[in-house]
C-alpha positions in Angstrom: 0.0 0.0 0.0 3.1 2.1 -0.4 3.8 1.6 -3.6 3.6 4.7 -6.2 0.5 3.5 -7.6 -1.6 3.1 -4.0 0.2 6.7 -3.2 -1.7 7.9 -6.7 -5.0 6.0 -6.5 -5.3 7.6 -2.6 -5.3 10.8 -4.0 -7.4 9.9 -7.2 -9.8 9.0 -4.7 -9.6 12.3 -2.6 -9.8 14.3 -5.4 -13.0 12.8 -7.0 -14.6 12.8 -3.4 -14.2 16.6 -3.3 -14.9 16.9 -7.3 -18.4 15.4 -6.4 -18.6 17.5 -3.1 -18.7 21.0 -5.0 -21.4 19.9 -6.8 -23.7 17.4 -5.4 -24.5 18.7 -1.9 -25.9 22.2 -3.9 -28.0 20.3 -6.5 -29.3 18.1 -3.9 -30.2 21.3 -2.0 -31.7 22.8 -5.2 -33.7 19.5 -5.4 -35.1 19.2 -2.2 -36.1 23.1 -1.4 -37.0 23.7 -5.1 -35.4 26.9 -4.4 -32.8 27.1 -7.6 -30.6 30.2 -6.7 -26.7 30.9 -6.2 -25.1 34.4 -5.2 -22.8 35.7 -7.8 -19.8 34.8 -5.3 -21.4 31.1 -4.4 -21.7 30.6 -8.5 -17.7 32.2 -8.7 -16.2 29.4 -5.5 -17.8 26.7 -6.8 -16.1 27.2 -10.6 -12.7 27.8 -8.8 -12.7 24.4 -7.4 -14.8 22.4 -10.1 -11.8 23.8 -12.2 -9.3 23.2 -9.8 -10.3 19.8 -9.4 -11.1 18.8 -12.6 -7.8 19.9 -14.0 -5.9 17.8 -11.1 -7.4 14.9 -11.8 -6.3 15.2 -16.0 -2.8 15.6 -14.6 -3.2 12.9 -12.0 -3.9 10.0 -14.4 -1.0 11.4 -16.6 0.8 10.3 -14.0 -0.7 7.2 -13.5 -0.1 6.2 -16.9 3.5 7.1 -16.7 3.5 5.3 -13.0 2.6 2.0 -15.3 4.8 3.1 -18.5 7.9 2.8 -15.7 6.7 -0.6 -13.6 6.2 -2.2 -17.6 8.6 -1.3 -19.7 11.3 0.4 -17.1 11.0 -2.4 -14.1 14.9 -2.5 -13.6 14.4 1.0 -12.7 11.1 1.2 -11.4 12.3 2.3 -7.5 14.3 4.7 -8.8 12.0 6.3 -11.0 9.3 6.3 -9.0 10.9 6.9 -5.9 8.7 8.6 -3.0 10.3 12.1 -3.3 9.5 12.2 -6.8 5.8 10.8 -6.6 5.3 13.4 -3.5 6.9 16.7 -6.4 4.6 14.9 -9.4 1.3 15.3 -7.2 3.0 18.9 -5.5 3.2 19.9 -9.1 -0.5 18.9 -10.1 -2.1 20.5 -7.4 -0.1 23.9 -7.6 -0.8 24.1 -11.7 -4.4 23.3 -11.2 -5.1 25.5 -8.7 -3.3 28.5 -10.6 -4.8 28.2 -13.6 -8.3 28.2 -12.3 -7.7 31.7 -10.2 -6.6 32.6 -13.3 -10.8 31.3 -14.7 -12.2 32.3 -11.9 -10.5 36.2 -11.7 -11.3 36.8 -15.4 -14.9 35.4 -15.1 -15.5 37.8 -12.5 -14.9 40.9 -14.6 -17.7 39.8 -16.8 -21.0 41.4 -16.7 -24.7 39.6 -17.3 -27.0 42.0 -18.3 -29.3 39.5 -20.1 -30.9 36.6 -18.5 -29.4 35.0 -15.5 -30.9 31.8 -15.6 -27.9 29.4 -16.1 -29.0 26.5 -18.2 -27.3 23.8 -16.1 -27.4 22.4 -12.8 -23.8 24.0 -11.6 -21.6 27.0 -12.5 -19.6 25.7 -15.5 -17.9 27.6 -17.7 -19.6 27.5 -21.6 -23.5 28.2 -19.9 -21.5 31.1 -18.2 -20.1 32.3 -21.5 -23.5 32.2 -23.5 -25.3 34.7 -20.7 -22.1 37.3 -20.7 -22.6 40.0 -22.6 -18.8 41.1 -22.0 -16.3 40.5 -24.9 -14.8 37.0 -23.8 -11.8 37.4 -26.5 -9.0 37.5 -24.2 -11.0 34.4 -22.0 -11.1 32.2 -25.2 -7.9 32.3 -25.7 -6.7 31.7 -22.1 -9.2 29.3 -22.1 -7.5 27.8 -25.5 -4.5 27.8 -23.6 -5.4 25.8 -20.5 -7.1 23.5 -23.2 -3.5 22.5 -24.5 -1.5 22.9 -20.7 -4.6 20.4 -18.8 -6.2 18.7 -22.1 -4.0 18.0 -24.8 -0.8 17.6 -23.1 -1.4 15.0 -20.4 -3.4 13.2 -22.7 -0.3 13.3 -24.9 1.5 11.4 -22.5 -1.1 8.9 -21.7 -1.0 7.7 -25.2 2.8 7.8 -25.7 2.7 5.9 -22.1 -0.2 3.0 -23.2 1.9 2.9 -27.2 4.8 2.1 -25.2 3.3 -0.7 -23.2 1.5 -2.0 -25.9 4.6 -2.5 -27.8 6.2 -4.1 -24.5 2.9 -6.5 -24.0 3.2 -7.6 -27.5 6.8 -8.6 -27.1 5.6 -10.9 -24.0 5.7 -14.8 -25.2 2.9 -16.4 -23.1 -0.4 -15.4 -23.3 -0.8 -15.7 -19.2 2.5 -13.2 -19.6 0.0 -10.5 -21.7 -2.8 -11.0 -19.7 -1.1 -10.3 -16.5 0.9 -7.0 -17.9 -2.7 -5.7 -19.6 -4.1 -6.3 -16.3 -2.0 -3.9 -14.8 -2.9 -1.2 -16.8 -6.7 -1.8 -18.1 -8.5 -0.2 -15.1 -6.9 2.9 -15.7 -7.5 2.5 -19.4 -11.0 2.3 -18.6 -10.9 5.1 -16.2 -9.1 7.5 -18.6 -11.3 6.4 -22.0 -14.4 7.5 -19.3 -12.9 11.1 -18.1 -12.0 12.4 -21.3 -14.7 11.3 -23.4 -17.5 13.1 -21.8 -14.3 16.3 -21.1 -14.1 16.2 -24.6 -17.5 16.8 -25.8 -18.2 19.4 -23.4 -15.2 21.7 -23.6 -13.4 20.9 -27.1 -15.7 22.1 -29.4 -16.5 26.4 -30.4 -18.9 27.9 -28.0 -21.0 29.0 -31.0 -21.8 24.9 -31.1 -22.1 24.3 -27.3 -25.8 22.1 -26.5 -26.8 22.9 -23.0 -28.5 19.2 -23.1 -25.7 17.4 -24.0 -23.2 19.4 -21.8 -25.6 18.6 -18.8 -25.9 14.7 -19.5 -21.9 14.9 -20.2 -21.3 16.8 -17.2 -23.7 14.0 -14.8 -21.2 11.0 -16.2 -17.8 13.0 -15.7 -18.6 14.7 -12.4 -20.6 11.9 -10.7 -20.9 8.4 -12.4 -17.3 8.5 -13.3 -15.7 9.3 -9.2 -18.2 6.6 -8.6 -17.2 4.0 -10.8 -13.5 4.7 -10.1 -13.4 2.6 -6.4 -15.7 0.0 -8.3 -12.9 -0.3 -11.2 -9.9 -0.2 -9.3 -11.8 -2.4 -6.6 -12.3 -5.1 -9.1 -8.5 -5.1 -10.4 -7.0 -6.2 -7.2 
């Protein structure tokens, strides 16, 4: 329970616990009063850390899938690699990035004004619903946001599919059957993890605003911000 990977999965689990906790407890609230209102500054904290979160846990299962890139193909060096130190800096890292770039969000969100309706079609303060009620010139937000797309998005999905090409190649090169099995095993809950995260991330936030569905953002957001951080223990559960 030690190991790199436990050390990762602990705090894959932490994070998706608070994930679901800036979310869930409100819209239960909302549900159960039928009272469906948020201050300005309740709307603002809740973004900050949906952001915040979200973005942690794109870098975290980068760093998973490098975690299982080392113990596969690099086992020889696997200790050294993945030494505490360096698992402690990796996660350090994740969570200081994260948390900068959605201040960042959240202090230019707050300059914008909403002088037409303020009904937000969604069921939580996410970004795109916020940018089709602004009637502020979001110019300079799109491309931050563009930006943060490639830094939390495109890069650490980068290296979870030069990580899993790398392993592949490795599993392939096994002789027994039993040998593949047993390496795929290794890596297969995450697979199914990551294919889960950033397929619903995707259609949500990689496409132009000028094409953004509120339905489809709401039934993507409900699988990547509560089925997903519940299916995570179930997944990892059933690989040990």
């Amino acid at each position: 329970f030690h190991s790199p990977m436990y050390f990762l999965l602990v705090n894959l689990s932490f994070i998706d616990t608070c994930f679901s906790c800036t979310i869930v407890p409100k819209l239960l609230v909302n549900i159960q009063t039928q009272h469906h209102t948020i201050s300005h500054t309740g709307c603002l904290v809740q973004m900050y850390f949906f952001i915040a979160l979200a973005l942690i846990d794109d870098y975290l299962l980068a760093v998973m899938a490098y975690d299982r890139y080392v113990a596969i193909c690099l086992p020889l060096h696997y200790t050294t690699i993945m030494c505490p130190q360096r698992c402690v800096l990796l996660v350090v890292t994740s969570w200081l990035g994260s948390h900068i770039l959605a201040l960042l969000f959240t202090l230019l969100m707050s300059r914008f004004s909403f002088c037409a309706s303020h009904s937000i079609p969604h069921f939580f303060c996410d970004v795109p619903p916020l940018l089709k009620l602004t009637c502020s010139d979001t110019h300079v937000f799109q491309i931050v946001m563009f930006a943060e797309a490639v830094l939390s998005g495109v890069i650490p999905l980068t290296c979870i599919l030069v990580s899993y090409v790398h392993i592949i190649h490795s599993i392939l090169r096994v002789p027994s059957a039993g040998g593949k099995h047993k390496v795929f095993s290794t890596c297969g809950s995450h697979l199914s993890v990551v294919t889960l995260f950033y397929g619903t991330l995707f259609l949500v936030y990689y496409q132009p605003s000028s094409s953004y569905s509120a339905n489809t953002g709401m039934v993507a957001s409900v699988i990547y911000t509560m089925v997903t951080p519940m299916l995570n223990p179930i997944i990892y559960t059933l690989r040990n």
